[in-house]
C-alpha positions as CSV (number, residue, x, y, z in Angstrom):
1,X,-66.5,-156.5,107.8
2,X,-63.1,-155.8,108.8
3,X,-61.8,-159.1,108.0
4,X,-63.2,-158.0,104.3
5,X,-61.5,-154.6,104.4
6,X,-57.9,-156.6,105.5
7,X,-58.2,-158.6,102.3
8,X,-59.0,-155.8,100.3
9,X,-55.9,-153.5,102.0
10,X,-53.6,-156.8,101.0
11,X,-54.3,-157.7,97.9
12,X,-54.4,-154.0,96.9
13,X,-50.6,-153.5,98.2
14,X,-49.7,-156.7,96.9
15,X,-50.6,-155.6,93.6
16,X,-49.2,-152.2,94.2
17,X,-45.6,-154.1,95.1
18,X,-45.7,-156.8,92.1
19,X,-46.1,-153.5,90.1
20,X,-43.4,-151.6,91.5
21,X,-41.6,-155.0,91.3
22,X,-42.4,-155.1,87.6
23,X,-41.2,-151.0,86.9
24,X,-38.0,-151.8,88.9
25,X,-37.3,-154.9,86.9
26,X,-37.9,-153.2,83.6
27,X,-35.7,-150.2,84.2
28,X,-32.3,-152.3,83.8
29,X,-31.2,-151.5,80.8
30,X,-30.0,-154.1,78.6
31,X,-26.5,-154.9,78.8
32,X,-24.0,-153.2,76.3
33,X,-22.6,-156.4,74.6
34,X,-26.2,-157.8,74.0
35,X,-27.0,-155.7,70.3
36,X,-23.2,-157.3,69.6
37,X,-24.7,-160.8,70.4
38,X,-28.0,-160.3,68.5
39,X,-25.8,-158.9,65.4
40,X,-23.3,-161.7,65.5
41,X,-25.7,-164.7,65.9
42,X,-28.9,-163.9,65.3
43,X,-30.1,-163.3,61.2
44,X,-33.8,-162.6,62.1
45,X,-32.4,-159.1,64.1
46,X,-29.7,-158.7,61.8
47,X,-32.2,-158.1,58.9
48,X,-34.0,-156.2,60.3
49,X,-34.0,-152.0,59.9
50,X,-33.0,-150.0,61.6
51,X,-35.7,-148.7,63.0
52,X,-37.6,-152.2,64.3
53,X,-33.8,-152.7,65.6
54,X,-34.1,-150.7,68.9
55,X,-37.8,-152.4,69.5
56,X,-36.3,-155.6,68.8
57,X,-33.6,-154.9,72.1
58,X,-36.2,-153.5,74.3
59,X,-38.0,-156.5,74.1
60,X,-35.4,-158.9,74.9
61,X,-34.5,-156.4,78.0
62,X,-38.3,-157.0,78.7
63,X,-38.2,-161.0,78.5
64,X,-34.6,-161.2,80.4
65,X,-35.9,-158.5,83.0
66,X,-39.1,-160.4,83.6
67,X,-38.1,-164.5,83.0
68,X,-35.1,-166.3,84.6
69,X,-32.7,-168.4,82.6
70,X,-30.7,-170.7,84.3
71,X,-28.2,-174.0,83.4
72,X,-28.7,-177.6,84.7
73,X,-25.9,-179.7,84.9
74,X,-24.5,-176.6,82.4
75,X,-23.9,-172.8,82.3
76,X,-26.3,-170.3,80.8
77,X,-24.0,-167.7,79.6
78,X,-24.9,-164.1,78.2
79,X,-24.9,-165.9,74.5
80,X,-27.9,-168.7,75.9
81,X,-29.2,-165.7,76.9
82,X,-29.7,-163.7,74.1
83,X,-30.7,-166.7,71.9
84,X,-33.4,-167.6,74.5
85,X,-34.9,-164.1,74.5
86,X,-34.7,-163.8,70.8
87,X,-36.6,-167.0,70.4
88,X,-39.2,-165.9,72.5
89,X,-39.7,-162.4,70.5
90,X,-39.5,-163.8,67.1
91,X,-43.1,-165.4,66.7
92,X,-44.4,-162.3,68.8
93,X,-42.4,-159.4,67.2
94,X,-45.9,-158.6,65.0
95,X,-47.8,-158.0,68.3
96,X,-47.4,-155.2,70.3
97,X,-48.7,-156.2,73.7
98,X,-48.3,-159.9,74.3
99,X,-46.0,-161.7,76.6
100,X,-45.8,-165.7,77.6
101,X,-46.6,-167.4,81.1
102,X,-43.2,-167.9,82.0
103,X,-41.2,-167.4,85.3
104,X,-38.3,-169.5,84.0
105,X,-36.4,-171.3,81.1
106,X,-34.0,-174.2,82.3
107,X,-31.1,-175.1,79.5
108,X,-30.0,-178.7,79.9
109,X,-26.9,-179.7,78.9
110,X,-27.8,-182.3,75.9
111,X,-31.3,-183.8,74.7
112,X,-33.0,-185.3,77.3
113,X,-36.1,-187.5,78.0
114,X,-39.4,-187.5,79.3
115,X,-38.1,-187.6,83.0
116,X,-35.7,-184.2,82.1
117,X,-32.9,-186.9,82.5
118,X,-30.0,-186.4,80.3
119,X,-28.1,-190.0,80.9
120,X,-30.0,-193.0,79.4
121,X,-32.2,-194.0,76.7
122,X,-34.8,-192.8,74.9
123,X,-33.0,-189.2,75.2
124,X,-34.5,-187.5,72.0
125,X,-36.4,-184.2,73.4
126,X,-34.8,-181.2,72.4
127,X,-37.5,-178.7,74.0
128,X,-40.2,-179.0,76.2
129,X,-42.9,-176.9,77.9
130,X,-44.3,-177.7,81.3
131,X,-47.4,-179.2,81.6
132,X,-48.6,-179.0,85.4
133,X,-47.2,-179.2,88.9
134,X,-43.8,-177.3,89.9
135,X,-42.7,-177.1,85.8
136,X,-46.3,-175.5,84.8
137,X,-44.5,-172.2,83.6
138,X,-41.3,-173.2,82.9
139,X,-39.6,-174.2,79.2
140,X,-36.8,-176.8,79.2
141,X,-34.6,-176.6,76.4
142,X,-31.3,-178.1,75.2
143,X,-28.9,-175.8,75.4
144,X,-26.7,-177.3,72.1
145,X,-30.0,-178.1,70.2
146,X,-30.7,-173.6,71.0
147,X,-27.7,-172.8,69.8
148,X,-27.9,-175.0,66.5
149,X,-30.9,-173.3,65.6
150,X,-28.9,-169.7,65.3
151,X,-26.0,-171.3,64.1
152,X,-27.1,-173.4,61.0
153,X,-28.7,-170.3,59.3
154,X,-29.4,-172.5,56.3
155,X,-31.3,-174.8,57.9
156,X,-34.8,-174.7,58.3
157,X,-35.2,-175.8,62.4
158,X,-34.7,-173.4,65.4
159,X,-35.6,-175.8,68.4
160,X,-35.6,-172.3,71.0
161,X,-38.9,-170.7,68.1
162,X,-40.7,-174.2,68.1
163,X,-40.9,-174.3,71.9
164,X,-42.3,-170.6,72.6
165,X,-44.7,-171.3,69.3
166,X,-46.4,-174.2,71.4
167,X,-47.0,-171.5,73.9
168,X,-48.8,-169.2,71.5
169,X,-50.5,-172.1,70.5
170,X,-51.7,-172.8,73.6
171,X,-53.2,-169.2,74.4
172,X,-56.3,-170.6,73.7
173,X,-56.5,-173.2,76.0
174,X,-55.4,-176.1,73.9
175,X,-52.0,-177.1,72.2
176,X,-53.7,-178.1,68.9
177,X,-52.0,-176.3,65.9
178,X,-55.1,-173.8,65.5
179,X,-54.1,-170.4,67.2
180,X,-57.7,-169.3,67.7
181,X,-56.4,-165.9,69.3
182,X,-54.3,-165.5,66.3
183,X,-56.8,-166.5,63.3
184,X,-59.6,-164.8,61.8
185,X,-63.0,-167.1,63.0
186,X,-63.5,-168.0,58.6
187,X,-59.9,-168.5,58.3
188,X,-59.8,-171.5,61.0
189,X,-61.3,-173.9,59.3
190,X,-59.0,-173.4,55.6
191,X,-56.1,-173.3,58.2
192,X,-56.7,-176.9,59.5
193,X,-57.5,-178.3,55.8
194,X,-54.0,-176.8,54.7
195,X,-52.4,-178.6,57.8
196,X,-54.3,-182.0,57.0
197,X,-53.1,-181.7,53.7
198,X,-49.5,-180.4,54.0
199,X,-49.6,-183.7,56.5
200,X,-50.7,-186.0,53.5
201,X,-48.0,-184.9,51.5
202,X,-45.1,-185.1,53.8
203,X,-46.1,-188.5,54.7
204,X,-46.2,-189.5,50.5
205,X,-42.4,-187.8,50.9
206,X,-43.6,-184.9,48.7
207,X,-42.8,-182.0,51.0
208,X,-39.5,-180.8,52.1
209,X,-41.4,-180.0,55.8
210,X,-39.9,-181.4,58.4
211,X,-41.4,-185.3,59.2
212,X,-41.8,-184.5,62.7
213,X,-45.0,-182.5,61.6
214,X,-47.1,-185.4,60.8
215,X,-46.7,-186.6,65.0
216,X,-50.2,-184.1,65.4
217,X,-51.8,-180.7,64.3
218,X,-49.3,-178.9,66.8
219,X,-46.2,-180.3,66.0
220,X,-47.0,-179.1,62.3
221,X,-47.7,-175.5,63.4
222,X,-44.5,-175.8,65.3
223,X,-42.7,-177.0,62.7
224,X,-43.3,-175.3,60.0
225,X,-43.2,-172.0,62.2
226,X,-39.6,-172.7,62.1
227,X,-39.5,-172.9,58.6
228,X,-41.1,-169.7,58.2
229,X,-38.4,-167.4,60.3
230,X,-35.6,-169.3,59.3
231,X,-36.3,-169.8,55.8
232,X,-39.0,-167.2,54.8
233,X,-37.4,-167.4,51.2
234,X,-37.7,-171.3,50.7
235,X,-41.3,-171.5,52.4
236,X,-42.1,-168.8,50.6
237,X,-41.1,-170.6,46.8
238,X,-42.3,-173.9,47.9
239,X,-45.2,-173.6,50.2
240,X,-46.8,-170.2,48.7
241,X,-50.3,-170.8,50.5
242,X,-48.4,-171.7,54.2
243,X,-46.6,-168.9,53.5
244,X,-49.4,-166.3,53.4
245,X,-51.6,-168.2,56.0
246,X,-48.2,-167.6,58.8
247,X,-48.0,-164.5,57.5
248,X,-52.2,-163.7,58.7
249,X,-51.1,-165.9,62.0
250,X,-47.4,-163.9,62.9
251,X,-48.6,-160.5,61.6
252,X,-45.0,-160.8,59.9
253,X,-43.4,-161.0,56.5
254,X,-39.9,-162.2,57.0
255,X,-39.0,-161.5,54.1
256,X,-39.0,-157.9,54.2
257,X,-36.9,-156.1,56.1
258,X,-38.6,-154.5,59.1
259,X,-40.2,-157.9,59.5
260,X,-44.0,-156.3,60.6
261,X,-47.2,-156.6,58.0
């Protein structure tokens, strides 16, 4: 009986210290430079209003308060750092109350390969999410590939969103391109015909989607995730029924300018 009444006294102060951890953490305010950054490099937040502005910063203070970023073999500067954050609150900027199983997000300093080695062959991954063992909540991106993805603002990739979309994905239980948390039950089913058949058509080369998406049903929700907060406009003219099926998923219109449905 006492033995039971120690665990009980520990695991209650632990949980009363991660939570004083947790207040502690989130009362640094973000640093002054930081709306600068997101102004300068980041169209999403500069499009935004006004008033979904200051939400937009107090959720990147939240996600750099809360996750570590750190360079291998590179530096992870307060740029990295913005871009990182912003990628991670773009897909969940609709949702009020959701944040990702992450302790911490390594930049590398080029594309690397399966082994996270970034000398060699067979370098071509520009992201990657742990899957198990000591990387099980931590996201390995390329640090030049992140910062392409905010620069070319014409372009219809953004390496830092597909990552932390594969982590919504996952929410469920199982990377597979059908965001069960995120779908109305009737709407699953339409949403996995619409992939299959977006899939057909980039393989007969009559999509502008990115080719990667045929690889599986994940890589296509990825993918054209991308497409949808970097291009809202394009998707939106070419891929009208996409369009409004990300717009169900992300609770978001892009296209407008407080962002929220």
């Amino acid at each position: 009986m006492i033995a039971l009444i120690s665990v009980v006294v520990l695991v209650i102060g632990w949980l009363v210290w991660r939570n004083l951890k947790q207040k502690k953490q989130d009362s640094v305010p973000l640093p002054a430079t930081y709306p600068e950054l997101l102004e300068e490099h980041v169209a999403y937040y500069r499009s935004l209003s006004d008033e979904k502005k200051k939400p937009f910063e107090d959720r990147v203070r939240h996600f750099l308060n809360t996750i570590k970023i750190e360079g291998v073999g590179t530096t992870a500067d307060d740029l990295d750092k913005v871009l990182v954050a912003s990628s991670a609150i773009i897909p969940i900027f609709g949702f009020d109350d959701w944040y990702y199983p992450l302790t911490n997000v390594l930049l590398y300093e080029d594309r690397f390969n399966a082994d996270y080695q970034t000398t060699g062959d067979e370098r071509n991954i520009l992201g990657m999410v742990g899957e198990g063992g000591a990387l099980q909540s931590t996201m390995v991106l390329s640090k030049p590939a992140l910062r392409e993805g905010f620069a070319n603002e014409s372009s219809k990739g953004n390496t830092g969103i597909h990552e932390f979309v594969h982590l919504l994905d996952k929410a469920d239980g199982s990377t597979d391109g059908l965001p069960e948390y995120l779908l109305d039950k009737g709407h699953i089913k339409p949403w996995l015909q619409l992939i299959h058949t977006s899939i057909h058509d980039i393989k007969a080369n009559h999509s502008d989607i990115n080719p990667y998406g045929i690889t599986n049903e994940a890589e296509f929700f990825a993918v054209v995730s991308e497409y949808f907060f970097k291009r809202p406009d394009l998707l939106h003219e070419k891929h009208p029924e996409l369009f409004a099926r990300l717009e169900e998923i992300f609770h978001q219109n892009p296209l407008t300018d407080d962002k929220v449905a």
